[in-house]
N, C-alpha and C positions, 0 to 999 in steps of 0.2 A: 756970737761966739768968735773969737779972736785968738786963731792956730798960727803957728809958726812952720814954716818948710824951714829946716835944716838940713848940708851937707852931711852924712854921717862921720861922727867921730870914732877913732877905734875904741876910746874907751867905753862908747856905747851898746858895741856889737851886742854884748850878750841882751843889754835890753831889745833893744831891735828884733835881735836872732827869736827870743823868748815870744815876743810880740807877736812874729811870724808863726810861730809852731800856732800858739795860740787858734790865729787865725784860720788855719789849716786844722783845727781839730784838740788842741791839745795837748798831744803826746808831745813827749823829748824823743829827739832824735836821737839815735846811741853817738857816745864822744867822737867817735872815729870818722862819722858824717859830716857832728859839729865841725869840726876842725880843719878837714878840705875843705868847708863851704868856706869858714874864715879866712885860709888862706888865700880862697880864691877870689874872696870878694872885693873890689874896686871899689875903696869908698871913696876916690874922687866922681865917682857915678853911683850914688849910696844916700839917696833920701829919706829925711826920715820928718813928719810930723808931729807934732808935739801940742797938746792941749794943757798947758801949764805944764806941771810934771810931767804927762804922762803921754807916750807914745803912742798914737792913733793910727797912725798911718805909715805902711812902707814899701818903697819901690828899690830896684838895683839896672844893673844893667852889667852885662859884661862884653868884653871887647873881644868878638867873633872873628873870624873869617869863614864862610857860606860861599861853597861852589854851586854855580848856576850853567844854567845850560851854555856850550862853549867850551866850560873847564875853567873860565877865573874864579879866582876867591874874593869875594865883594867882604867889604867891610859891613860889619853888623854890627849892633846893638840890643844883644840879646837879653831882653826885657825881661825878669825874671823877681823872686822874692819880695811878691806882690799882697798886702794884705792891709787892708780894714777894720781896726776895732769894732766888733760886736755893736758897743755903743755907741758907735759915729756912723752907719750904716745911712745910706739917701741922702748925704748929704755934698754930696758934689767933691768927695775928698779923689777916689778914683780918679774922675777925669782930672784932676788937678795936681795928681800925681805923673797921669798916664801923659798930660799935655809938656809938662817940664820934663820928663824925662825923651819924648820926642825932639823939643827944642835942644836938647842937650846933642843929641844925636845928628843933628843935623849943625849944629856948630861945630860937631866936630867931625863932619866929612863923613857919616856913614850913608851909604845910599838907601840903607837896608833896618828894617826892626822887625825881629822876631821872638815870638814869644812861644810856650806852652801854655793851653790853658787845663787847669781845674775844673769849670765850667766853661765849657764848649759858647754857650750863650754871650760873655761877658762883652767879648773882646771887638764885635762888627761895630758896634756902635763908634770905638776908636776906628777906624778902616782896615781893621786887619782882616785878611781871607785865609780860610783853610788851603793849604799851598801842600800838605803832602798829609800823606794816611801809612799807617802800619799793618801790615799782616799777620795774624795770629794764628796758627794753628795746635792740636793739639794730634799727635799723631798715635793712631794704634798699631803696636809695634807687631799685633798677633796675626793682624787683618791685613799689613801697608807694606808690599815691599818695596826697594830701591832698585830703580834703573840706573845701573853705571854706564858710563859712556866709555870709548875706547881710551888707554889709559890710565882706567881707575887702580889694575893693579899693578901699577908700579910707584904709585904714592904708599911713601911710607908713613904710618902713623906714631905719634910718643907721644907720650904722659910725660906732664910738665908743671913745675910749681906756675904761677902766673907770674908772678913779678921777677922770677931768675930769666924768663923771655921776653920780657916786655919789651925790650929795646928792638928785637926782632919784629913782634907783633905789631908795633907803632910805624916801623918800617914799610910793611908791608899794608898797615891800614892808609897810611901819607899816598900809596904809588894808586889809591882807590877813591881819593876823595876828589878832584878833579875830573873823573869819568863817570859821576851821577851826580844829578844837580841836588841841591840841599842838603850835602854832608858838610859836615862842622871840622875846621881845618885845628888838628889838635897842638892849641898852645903850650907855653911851658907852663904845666902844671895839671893838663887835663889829661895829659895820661893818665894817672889815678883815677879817676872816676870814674873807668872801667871796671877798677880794683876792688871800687868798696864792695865790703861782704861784712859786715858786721855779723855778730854770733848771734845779741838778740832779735836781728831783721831774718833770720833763717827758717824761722818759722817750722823744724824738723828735717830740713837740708844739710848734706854736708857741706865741707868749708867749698871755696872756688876751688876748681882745677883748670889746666889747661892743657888741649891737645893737639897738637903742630901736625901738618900736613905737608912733608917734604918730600922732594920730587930728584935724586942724585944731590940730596945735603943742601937744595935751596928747599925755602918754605915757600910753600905757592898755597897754603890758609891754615888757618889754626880757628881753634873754638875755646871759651869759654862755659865752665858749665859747674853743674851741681847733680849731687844723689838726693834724691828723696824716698826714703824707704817707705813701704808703708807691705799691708797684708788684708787680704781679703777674707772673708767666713773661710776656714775650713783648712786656713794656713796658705791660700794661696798669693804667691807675689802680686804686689798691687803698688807699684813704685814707678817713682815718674822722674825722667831726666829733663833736667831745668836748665834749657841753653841761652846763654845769655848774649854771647856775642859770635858771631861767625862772618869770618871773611877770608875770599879765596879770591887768588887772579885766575884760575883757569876752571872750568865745569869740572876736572876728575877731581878734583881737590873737595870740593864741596856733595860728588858723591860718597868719596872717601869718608869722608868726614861721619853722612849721615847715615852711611850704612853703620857704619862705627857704633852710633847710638842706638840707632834703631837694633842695633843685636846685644845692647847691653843687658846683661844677666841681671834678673829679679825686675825688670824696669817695665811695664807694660804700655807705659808711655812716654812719647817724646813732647816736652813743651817749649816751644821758640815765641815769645815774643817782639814786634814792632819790624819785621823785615818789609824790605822792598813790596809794593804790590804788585810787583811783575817778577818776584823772588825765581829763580830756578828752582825752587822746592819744588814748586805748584808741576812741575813737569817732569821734575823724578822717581817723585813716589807712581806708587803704581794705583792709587783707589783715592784719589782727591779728597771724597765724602769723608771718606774713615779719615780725615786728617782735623774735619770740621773748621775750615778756614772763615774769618771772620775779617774785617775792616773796621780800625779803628781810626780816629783824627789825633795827629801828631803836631803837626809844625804849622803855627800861624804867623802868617807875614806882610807885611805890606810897605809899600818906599817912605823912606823919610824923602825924599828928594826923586821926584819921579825923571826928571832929563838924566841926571845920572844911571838910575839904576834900570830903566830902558835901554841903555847906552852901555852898562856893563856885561848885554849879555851879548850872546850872536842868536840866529834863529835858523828856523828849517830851511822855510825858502825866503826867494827877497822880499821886500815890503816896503811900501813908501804910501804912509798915511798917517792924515790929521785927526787926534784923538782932540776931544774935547771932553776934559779928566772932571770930575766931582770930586772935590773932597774936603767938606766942611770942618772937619778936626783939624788938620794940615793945609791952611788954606792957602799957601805958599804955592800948591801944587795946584790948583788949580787953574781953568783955561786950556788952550789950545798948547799941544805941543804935537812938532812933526816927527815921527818915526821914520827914519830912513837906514834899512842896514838887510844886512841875510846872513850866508854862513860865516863869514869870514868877517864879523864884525856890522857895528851902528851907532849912529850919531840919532840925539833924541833932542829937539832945541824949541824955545819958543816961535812961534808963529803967527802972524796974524791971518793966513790964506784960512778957506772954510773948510769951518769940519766936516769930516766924514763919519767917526765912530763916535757919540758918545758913551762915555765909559764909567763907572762907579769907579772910586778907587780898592773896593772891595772886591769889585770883578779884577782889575790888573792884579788885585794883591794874588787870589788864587788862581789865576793862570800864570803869574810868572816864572813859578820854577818849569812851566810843560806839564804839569801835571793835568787838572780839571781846564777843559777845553771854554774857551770866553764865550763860546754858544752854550754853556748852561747858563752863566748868570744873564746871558740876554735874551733866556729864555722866561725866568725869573724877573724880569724887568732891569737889572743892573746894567746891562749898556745896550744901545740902539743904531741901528745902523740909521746913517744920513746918506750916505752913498751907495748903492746899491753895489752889493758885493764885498762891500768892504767886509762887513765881519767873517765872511768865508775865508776872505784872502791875509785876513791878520790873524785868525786862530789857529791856521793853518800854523804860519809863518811859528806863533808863539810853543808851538809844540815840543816834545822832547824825544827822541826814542830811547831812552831810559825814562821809566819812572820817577821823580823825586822821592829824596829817604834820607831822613832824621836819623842815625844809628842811635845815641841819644839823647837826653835830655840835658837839662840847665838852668 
């Protein structure tokens, strides 16, 4: 069989785009999704395969900024609108997507590739690692009450269209992304993708709202949200508030906030999906259980370029050791390289002295942001210590005290 890789043409998108649903199941997306994705999509990074007529195969990538522990914003290559014709399934077209769009990445200076996946399974075998998780709860508003902290009542709350504040919200999301590793630095155009709300993606939800969190006329957090009506036997309220986005610079702001919800009329419950796993939630309500919190997998990642993006972060404490890296997909990376840095900065360079750590590139993928500690995957086989002590003293070093968090997706 004899396919072509092609750059994507725009006149192709909608085949492409159509390819894509396919892949994914089917359905059309409603216009209003189609159409940010189109705007937003980079067809100088926009592959598409082709089996005579017809399109088989398709990858993207869009041009990120990802803050990492420290507070820089590393350039990414966020791998994305990933999919496989039905009828070309085992045949090596993935990795041959997933290999070019790496190499692309790495010509063009990003240290970093990150993806979501659909299937959780796909993606280890390219070396990406689960690098941050989401927290889900669902809160009973009958059962759970809010502990405010001092200050909570002088935050004022308003109702707000969302996009007549947006310029405020993006403001105050910008002064947050830098103080947790793995938030996505929002470019021009990604402010929208907080917005989308399509009518027929509501599923019985009212349209978006928004509700600001001002503290003497600054906003110190606002929420995004929706009504979901619903009624139990016997007429009684059975309706659930659907939050979509919340961010606060200070703890009263985000009591405010959820007391807010949590007393919303007719609503018996509160739903937050993909928050921090160290959210301030988990320490406000008053009954954990009754919230039914859950961990899902959000953000996979792994280096295009491991002396760089070693080198773009800082760490806990100092550190000076020789990793002997695996990485059969990106073989570029691998061999010995010296890690040498701590809080305030590090240099990550080739070396010939002997290793001390060897490492999967799967294991550095999910310890990078600080999230999953490199003593799980060398607990699982993925790295080994050669020097006694070394993995103590590098897992240490790689840690974060913030969580890593996806706000979201791409």
């Amino acid at each position: 069989m004899t396919m072509e890789l092609r750059r994507l043409d725009a006149s192709a998108w909608e085949t492409w785009y159509r390819a894509l649903e396919w892949a994914f199941g089917g359905l059309w997306e409603a216009p209003e999704e189609r159409a940010l994705w189109r705007e937003l999509t980079e067809f100088d990074r926009s592959l598409a395969l082709w089996d005579d007529d017809r399109l088989v195969g398709a990858i993207s990538a869009f041009s990120l900024g990802l803050s990492v522990p420290g507070g820089a914003v590393v350039p990414t290559a966020g791998v994305t609108m990933v999919g496989v014709a039905a009828t070309h399934r085992r045949q090596g077209i993935l990795r041959r997507l997933m290999s070019r769009t790496l190499a692309d990445a790495r010509e063009a200076g990003e240290p970093l590739a990150a993806l979501t996946a659909s299937e959780a399974g796909i993606y280890g075998r390219f070396g990406y690692g689960l690098a941050t998780r989401g927290l889900s709860v669902d809160i009973d508003t009958a059962r759970v009450t809010v502990r405010v902290p001092p200050g909570t009542d002088g935050i004022r709350l308003r109702d707000a269209e969302p996009t007549a504040v947006l310029d405020r919200c993006e403001a105050l999301y910008a002064r947050l992304v830098r103080g947790r590793p793995g938030m996505l630095e929002r470019r021009p155009g990604w402010e929208k993708v907080p917005l989308l709300d399509p009518p027929q993606e509501r599923e019985g939800a009212s349209e978006l709202r928004a509700v600001l969190a001002e503290r003497d006329g600054e906003l110190v957090g606002y929420a995004r949200y929706a009504l979901k009506p619903d009624w139990a036997e016997g007429g009684l309220p059975d309706g659930t508030v659907l939050v979509r986005d919340l961010d606060v610079v200070e703890p009263a702001a985000y009591a405010a906030l959820l007391r807010f919800f949590v007393g919303t009329d007719l609503m018996t419950t509160v739903s937050l999906r993909h928050r921090p796993e160290d959210d301030a939630l988990l320490y406000l309500v008053s009954d954990v259980r009754r919230c039914r919190p859950r961990l899902g997998d959000r953000l996979f990642l792994r280096p295009v370029d491991v002396g760089a993006a070693l080198a773009a972060r800082t760490y806990a404490t100092d550190v000076d050791v020789v990793l002997d890296v695996a990485d059969d997909f990106c073989p570029w990376n691998e061999g010995r390289w010296r890690l040498s840095g701590g809080p305030q900065g590090a240099v990550c360079e080739r070396t010939g002295d002997a290793a001390e750590l060897a490492v999967d590139v799967r294991a550095l993928s999910a310890a990078y942001l600080g999230g999953p500690s490199l003593s799980g995957p060398a607990a699982a086989g993925l790295a080994g210590e050669l020097r006694p002590g070394a993995l103590a003293a590098t897992a240490t070093a790689f840690s974060s005290p913030f969580a890593p968090w996806l706000p979201h997706g791409f």
